[in-house]
Backbone as XML, in Angstrom:
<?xml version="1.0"?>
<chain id="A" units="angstrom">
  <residue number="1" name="UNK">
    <atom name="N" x="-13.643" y="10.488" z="-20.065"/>
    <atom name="CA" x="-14.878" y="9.869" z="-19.645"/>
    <atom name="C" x="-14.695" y="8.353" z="-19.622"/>
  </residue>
  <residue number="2" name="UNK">
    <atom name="N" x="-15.173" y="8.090" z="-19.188"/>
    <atom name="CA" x="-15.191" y="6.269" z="-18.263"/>
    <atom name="C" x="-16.122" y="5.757" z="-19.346"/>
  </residue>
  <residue number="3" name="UNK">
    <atom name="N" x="-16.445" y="4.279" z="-19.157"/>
    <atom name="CA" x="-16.942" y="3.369" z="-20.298"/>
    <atom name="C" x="-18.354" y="3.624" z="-19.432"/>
  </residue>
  <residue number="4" name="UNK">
    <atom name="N" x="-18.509" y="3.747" z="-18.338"/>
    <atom name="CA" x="-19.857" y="3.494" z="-17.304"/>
    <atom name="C" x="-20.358" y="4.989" z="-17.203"/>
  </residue>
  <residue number="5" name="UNK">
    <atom name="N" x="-19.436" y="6.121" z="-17.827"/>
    <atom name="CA" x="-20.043" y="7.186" z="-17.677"/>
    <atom name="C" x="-21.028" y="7.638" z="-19.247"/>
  </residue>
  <residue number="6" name="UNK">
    <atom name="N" x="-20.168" y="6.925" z="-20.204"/>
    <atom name="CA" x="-21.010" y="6.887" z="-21.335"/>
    <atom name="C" x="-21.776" y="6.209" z="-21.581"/>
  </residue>
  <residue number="7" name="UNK">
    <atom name="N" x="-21.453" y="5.315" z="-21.387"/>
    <atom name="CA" x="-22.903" y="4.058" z="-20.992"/>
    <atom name="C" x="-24.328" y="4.876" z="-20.511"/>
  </residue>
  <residue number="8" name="UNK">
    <atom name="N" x="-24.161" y="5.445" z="-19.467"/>
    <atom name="CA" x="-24.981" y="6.260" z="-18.199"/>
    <atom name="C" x="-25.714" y="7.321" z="-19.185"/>
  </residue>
  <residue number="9" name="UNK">
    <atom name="N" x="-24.577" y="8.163" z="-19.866"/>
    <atom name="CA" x="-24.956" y="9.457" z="-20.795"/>
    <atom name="C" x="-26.067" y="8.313" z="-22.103"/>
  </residue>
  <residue number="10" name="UNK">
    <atom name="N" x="-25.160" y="7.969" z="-22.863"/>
    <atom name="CA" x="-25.902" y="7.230" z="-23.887"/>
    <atom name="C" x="-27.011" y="6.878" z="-23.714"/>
  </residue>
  <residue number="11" name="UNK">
    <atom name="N" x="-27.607" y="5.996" z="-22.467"/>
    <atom name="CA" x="-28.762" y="5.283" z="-21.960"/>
    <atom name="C" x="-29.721" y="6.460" z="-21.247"/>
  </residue>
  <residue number="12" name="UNK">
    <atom name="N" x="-29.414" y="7.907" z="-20.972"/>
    <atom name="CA" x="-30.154" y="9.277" z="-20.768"/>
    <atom name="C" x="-30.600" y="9.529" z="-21.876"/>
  </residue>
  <residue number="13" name="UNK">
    <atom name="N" x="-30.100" y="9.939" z="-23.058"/>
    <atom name="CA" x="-30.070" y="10.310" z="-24.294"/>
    <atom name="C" x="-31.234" y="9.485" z="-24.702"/>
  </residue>
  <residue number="14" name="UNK">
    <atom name="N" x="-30.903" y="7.774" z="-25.151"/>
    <atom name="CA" x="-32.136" y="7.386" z="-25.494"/>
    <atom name="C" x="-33.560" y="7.301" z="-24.841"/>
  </residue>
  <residue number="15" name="UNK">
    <atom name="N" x="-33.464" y="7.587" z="-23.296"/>
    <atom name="CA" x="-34.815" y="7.860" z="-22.642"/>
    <atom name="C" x="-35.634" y="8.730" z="-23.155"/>
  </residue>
  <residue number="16" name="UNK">
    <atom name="N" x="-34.753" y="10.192" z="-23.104"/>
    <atom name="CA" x="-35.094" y="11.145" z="-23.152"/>
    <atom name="C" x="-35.748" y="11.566" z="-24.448"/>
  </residue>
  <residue number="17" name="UNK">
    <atom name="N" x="-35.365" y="10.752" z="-25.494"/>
    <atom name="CA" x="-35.871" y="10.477" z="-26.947"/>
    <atom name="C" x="-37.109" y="9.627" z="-26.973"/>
  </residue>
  <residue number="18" name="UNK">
    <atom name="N" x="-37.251" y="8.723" z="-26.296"/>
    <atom name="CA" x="-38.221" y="7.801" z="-26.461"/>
    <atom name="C" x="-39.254" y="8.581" z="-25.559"/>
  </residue>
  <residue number="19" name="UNK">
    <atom name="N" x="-39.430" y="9.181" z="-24.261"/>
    <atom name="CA" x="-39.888" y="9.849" z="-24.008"/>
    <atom name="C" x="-40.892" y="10.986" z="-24.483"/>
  </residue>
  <residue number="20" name="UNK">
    <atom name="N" x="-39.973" y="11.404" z="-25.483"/>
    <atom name="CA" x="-40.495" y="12.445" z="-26.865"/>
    <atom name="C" x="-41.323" y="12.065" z="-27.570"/>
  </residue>
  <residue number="21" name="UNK">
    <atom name="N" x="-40.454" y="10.759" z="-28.075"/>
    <atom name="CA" x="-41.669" y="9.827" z="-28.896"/>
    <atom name="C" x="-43.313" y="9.512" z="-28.573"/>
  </residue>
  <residue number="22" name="UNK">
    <atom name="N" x="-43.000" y="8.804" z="-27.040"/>
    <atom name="CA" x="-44.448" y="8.718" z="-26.520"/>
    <atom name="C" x="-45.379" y="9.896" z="-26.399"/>
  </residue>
  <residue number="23" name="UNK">
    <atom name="N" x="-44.712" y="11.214" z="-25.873"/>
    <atom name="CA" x="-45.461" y="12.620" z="-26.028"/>
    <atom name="C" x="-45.687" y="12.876" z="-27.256"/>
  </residue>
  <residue number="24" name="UNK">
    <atom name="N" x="-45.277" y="12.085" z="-28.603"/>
    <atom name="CA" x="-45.469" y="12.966" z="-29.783"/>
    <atom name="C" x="-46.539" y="12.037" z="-30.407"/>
  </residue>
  <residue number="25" name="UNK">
    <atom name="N" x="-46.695" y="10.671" z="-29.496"/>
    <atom name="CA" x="-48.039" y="9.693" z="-29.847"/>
    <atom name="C" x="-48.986" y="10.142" z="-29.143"/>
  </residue>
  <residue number="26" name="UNK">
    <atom name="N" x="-48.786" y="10.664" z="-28.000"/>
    <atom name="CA" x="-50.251" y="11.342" z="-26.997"/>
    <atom name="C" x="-50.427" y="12.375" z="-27.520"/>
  </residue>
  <residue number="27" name="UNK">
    <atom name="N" x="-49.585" y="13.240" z="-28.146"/>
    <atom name="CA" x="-50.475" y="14.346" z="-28.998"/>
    <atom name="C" x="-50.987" y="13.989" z="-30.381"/>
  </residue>
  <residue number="28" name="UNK">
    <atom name="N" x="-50.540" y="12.737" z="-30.746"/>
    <atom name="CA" x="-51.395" y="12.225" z="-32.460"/>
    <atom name="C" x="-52.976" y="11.862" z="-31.316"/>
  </residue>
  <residue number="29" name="UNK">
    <atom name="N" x="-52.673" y="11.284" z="-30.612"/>
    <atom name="CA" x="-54.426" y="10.821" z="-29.932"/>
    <atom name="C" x="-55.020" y="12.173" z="-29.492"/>
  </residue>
  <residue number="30" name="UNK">
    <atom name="N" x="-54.415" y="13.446" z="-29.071"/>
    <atom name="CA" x="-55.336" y="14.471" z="-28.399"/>
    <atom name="C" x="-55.658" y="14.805" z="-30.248"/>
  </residue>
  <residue number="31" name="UNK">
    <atom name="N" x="-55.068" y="14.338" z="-31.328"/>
    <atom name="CA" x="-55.183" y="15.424" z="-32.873"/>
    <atom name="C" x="-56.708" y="14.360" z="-32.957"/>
  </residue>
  <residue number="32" name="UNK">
    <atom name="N" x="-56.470" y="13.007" z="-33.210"/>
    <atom name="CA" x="-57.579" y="11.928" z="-33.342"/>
    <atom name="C" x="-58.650" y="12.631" z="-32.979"/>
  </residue>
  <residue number="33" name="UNK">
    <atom name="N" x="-59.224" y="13.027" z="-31.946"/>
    <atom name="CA" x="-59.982" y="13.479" z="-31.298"/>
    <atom name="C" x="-61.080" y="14.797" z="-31.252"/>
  </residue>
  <residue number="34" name="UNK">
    <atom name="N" x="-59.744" y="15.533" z="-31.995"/>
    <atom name="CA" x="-60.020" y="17.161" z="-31.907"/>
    <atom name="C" x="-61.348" y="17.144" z="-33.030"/>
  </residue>
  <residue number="35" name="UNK">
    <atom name="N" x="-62.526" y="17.760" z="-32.923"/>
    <atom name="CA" x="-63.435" y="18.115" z="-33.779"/>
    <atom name="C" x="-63.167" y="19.081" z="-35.004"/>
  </residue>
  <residue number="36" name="UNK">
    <atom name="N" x="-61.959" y="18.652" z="-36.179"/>
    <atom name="CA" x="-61.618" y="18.872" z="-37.085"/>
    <atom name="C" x="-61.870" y="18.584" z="-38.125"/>
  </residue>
  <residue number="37" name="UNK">
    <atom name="N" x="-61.573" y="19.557" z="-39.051"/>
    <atom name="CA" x="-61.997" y="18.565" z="-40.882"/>
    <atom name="C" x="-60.607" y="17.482" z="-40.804"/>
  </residue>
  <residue number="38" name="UNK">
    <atom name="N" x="-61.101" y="16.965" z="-41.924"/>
    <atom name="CA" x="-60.232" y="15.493" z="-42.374"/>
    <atom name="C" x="-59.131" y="16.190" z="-42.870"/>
  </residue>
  <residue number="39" name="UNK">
    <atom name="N" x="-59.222" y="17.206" z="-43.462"/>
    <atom name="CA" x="-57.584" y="17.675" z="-44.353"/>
    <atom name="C" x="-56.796" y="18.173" z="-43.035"/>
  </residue>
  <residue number="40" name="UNK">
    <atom name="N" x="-57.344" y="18.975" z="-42.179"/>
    <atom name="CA" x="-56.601" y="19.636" z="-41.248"/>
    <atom name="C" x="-56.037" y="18.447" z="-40.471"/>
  </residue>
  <residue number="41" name="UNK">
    <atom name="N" x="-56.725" y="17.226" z="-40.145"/>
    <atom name="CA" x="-56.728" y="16.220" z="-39.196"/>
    <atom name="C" x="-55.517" y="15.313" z="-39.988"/>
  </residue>
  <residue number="42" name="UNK">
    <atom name="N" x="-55.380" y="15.292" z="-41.282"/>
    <atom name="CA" x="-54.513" y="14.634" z="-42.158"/>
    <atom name="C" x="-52.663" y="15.316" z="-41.738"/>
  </residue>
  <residue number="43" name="UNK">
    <atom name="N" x="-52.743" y="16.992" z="-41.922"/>
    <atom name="CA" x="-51.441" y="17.347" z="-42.004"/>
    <atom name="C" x="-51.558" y="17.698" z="-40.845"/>
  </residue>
  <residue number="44" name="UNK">
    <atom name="N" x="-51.874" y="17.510" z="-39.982"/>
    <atom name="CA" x="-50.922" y="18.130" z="-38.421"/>
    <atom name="C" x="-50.461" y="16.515" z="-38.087"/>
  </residue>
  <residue number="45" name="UNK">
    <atom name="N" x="-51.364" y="15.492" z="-38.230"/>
    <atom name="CA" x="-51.118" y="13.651" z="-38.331"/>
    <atom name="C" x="-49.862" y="13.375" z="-39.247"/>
  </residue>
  <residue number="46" name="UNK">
    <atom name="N" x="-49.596" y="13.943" z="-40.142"/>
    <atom name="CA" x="-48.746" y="13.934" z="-40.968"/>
    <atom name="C" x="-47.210" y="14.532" z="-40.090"/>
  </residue>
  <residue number="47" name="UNK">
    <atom name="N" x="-47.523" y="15.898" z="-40.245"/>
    <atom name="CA" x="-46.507" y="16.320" z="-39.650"/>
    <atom name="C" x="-45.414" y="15.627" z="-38.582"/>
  </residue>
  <residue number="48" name="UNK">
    <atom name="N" x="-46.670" y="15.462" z="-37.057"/>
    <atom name="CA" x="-46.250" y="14.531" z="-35.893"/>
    <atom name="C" x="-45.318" y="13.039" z="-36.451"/>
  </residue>
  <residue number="49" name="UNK">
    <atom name="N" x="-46.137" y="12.936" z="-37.297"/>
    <atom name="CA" x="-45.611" y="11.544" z="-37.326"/>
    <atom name="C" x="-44.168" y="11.585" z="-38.259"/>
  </residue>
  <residue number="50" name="UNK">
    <atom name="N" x="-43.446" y="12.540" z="-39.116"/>
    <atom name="CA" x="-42.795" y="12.504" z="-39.782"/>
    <atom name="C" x="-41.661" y="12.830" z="-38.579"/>
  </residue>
  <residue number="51" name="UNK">
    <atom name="N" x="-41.772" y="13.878" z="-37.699"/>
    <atom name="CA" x="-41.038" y="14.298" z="-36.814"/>
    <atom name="C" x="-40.888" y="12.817" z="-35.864"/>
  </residue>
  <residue number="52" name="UNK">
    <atom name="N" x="-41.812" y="12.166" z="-35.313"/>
    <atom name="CA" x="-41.759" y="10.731" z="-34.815"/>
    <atom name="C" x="-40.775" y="10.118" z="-35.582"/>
  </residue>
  <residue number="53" name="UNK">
    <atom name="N" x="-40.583" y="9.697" z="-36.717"/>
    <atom name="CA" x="-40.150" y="9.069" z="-37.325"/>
    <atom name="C" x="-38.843" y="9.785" z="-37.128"/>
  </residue>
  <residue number="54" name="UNK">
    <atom name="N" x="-38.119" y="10.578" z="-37.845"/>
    <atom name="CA" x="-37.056" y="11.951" z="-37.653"/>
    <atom name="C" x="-36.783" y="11.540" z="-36.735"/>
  </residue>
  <residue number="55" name="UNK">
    <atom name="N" x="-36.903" y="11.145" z="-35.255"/>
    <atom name="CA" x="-36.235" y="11.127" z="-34.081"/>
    <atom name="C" x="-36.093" y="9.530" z="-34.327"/>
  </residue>
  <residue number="56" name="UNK">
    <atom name="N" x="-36.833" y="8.773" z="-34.391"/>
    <atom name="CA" x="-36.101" y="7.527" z="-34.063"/>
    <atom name="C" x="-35.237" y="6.978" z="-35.283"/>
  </residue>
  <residue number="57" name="UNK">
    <atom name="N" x="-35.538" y="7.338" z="-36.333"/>
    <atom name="CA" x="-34.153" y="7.249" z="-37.654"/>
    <atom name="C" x="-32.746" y="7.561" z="-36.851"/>
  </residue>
  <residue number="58" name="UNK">
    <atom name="N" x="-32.757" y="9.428" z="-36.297"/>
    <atom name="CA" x="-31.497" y="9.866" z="-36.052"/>
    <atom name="C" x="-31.146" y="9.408" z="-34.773"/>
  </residue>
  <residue number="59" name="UNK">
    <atom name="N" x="-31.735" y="8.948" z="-33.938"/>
    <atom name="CA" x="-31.404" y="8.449" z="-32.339"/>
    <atom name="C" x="-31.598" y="7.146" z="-32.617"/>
  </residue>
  <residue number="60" name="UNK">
    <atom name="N" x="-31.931" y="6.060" z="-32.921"/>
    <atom name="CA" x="-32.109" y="4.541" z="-32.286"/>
    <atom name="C" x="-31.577" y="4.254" z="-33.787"/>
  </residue>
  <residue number="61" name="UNK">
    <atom name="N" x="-31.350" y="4.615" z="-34.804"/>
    <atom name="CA" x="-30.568" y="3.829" z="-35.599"/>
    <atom name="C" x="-29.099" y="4.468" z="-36.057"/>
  </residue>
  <residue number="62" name="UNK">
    <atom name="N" x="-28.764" y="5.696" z="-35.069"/>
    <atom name="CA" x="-27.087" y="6.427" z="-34.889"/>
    <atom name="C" x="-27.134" y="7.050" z="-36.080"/>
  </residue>
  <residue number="63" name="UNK">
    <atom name="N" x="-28.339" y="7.642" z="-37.125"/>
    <atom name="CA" x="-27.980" y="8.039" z="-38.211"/>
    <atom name="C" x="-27.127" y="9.642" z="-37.605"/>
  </residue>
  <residue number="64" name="UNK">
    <atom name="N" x="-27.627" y="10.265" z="-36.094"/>
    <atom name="CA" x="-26.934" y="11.553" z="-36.199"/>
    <atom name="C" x="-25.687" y="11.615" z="-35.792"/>
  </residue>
  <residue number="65" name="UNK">
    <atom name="N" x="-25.314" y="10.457" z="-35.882"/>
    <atom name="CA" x="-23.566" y="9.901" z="-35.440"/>
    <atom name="C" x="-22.721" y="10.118" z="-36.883"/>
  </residue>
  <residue number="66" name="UNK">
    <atom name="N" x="-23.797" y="9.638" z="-37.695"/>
    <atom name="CA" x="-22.841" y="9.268" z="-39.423"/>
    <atom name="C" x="-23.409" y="10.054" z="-40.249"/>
  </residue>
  <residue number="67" name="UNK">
    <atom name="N" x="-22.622" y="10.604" z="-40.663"/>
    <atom name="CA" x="-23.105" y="12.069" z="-41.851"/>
    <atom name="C" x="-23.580" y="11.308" z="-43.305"/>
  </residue>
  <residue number="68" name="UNK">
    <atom name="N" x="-22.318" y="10.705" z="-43.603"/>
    <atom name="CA" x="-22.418" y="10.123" z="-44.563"/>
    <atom name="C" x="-23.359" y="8.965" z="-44.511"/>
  </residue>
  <residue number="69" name="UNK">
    <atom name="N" x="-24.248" y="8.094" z="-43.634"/>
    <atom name="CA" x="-25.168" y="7.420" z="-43.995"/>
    <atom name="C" x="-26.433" y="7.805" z="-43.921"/>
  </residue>
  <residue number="70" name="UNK">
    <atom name="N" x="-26.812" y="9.381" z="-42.838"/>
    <atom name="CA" x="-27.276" y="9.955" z="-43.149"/>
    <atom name="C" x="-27.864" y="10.591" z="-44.806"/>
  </residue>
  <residue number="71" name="UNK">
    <atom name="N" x="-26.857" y="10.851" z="-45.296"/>
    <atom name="CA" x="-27.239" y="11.316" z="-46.786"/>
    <atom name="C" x="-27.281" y="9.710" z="-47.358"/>
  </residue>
  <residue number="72" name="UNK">
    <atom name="N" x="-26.895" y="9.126" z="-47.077"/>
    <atom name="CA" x="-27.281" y="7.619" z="-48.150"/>
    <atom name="C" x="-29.014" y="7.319" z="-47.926"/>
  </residue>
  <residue number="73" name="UNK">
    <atom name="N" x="-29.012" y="7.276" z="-46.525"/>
    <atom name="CA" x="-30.668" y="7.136" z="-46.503"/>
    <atom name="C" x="-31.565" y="8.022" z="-47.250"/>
  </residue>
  <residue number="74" name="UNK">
    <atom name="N" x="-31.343" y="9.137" z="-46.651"/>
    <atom name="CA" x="-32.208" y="10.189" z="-47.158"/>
    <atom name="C" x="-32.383" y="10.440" z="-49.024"/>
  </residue>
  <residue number="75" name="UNK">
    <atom name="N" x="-31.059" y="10.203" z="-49.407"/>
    <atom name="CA" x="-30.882" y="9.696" z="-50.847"/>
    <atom name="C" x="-31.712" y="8.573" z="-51.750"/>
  </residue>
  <residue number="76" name="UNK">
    <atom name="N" x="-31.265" y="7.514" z="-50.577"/>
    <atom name="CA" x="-32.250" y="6.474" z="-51.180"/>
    <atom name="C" x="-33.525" y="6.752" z="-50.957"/>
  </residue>
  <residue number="77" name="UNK">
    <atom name="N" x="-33.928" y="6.901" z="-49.389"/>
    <atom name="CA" x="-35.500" y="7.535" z="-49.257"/>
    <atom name="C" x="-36.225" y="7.800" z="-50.427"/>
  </residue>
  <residue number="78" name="UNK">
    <atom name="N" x="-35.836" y="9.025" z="-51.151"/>
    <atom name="CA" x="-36.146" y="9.841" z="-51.631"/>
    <atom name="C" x="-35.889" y="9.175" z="-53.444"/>
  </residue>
  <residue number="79" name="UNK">
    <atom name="N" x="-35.261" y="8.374" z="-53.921"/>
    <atom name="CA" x="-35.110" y="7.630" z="-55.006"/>
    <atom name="C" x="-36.416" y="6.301" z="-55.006"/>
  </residue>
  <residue number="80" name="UNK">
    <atom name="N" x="-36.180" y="5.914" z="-54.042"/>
    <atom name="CA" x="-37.193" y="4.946" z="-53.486"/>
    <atom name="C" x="-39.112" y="5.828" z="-54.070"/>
  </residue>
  <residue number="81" name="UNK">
    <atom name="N" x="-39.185" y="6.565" z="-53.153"/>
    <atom name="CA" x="-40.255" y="7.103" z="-53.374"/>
    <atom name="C" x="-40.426" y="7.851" z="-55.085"/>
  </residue>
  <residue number="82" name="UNK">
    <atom name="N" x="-39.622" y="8.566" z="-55.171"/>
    <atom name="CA" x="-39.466" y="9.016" z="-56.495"/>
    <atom name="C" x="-40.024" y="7.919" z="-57.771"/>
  </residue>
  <residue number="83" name="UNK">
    <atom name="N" x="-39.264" y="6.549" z="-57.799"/>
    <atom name="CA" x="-39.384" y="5.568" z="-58.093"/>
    <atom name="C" x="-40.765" y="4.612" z="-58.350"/>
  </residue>
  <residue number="84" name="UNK">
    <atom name="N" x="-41.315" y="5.131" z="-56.882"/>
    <atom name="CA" x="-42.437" y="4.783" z="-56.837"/>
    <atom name="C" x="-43.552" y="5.292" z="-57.508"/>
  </residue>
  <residue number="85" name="UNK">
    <atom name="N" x="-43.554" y="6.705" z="-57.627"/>
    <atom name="CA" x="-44.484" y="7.422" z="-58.342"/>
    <atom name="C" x="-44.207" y="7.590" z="-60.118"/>
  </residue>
  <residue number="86" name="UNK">
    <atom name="N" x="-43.288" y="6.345" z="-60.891"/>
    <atom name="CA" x="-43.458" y="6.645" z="-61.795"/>
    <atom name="C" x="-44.327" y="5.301" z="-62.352"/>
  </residue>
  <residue number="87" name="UNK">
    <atom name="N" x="-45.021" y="4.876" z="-61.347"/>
    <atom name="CA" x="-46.553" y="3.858" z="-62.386"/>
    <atom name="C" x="-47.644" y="4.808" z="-62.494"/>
  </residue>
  <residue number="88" name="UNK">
    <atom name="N" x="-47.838" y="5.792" z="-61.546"/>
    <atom name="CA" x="-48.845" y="6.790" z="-61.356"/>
    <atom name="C" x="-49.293" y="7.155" z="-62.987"/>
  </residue>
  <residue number="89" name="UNK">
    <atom name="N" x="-48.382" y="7.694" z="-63.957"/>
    <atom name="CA" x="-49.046" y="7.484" z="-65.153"/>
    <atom name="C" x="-49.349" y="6.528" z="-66.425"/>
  </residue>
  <residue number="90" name="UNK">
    <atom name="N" x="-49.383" y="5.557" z="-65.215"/>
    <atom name="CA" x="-49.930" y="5.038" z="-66.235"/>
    <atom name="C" x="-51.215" y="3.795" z="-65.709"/>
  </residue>
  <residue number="91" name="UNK">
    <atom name="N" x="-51.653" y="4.840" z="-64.609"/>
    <atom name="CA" x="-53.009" y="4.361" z="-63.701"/>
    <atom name="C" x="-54.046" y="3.879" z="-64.538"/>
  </residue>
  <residue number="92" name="UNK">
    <atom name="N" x="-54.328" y="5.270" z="-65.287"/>
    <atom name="CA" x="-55.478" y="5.202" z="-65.811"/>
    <atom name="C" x="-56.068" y="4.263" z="-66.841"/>
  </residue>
  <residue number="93" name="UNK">
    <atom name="N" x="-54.743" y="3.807" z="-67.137"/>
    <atom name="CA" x="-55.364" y="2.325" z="-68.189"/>
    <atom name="C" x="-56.040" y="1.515" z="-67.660"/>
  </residue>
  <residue number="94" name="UNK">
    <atom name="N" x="-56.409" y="1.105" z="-66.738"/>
    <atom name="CA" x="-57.186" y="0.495" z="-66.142"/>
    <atom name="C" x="-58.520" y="0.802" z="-66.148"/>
  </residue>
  <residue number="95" name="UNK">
    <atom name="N" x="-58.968" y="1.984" z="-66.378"/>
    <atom name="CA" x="-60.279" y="2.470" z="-66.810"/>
    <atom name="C" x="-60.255" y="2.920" z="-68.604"/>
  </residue>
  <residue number="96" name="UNK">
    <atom name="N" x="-59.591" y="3.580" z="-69.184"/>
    <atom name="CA" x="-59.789" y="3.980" z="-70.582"/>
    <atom name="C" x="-59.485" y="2.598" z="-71.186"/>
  </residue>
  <residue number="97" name="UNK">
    <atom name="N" x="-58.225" y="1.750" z="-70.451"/>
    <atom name="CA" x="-57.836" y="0.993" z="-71.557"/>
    <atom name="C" x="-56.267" y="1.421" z="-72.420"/>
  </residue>
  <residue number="98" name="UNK">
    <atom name="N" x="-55.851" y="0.719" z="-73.066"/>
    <atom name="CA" x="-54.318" y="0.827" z="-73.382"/>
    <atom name="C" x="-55.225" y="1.846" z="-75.064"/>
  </residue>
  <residue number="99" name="UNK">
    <atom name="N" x="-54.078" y="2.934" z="-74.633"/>
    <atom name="CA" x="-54.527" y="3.456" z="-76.209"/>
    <atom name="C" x="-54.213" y="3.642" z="-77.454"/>
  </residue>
  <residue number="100" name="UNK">
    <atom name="N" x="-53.015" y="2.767" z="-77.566"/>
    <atom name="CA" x="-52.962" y="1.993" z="-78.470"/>
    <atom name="C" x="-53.944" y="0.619" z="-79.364"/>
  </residue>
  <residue number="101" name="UNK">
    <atom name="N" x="-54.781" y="-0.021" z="-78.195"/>
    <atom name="CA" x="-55.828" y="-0.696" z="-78.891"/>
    <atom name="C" x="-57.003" y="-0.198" z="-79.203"/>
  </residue>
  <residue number="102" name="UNK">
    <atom name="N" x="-56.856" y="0.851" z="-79.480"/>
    <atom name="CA" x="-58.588" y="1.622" z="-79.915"/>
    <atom name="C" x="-58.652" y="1.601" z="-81.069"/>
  </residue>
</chain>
């Protein structure tokens, strides 16, 4: 294959992705819309958008090129967030108060 034939392929590939993308934002606006409860309206919004995301991680930043940075992200992702949820207990001091000073 030629440098102008991959070029050609490569520059299909990302259309055809971004493409996806925009169909997967016109169906978050037909979800906006739909006369639904808020929880149902939450995880199908959820869903779309994680899959949105999923495509432009593995296509516009080559993660489905590299295995191995693949698992580094998703690793960290997931340490990151993990990470995050360990102030969660200790929210509530803010209303009871530290309970040690009682």
């Amino acid at each position: 294959m030629t440098t102008a034939e991959t070029q050609s392929s490569g520059a299909k590939k990302d259309l055809i992705v971004y493409v996806c993308i925009l169909a997967l934002a016109g169906i978050q606006f037909l979800i906006a819309y739909q006369d639904i409860s808020a929880s149902q309206m939450f995880v199908r919004m959820l869903i779309v958008a994680v899959v949105e995301a999923a495509l432009a991680l593995l296509f516009f930043m080559h993660l489905w090129e590299n295995r191995g940075l693949k698992w580094f992200v998703l690793i960290f992702t997931v340490s990151v967030i993990l990470g995050m949820q360990y102030g969660w207990t200790d929210s509530f001091r803010i209303l009871d108060g530290a309970p040690w000073a009682k």
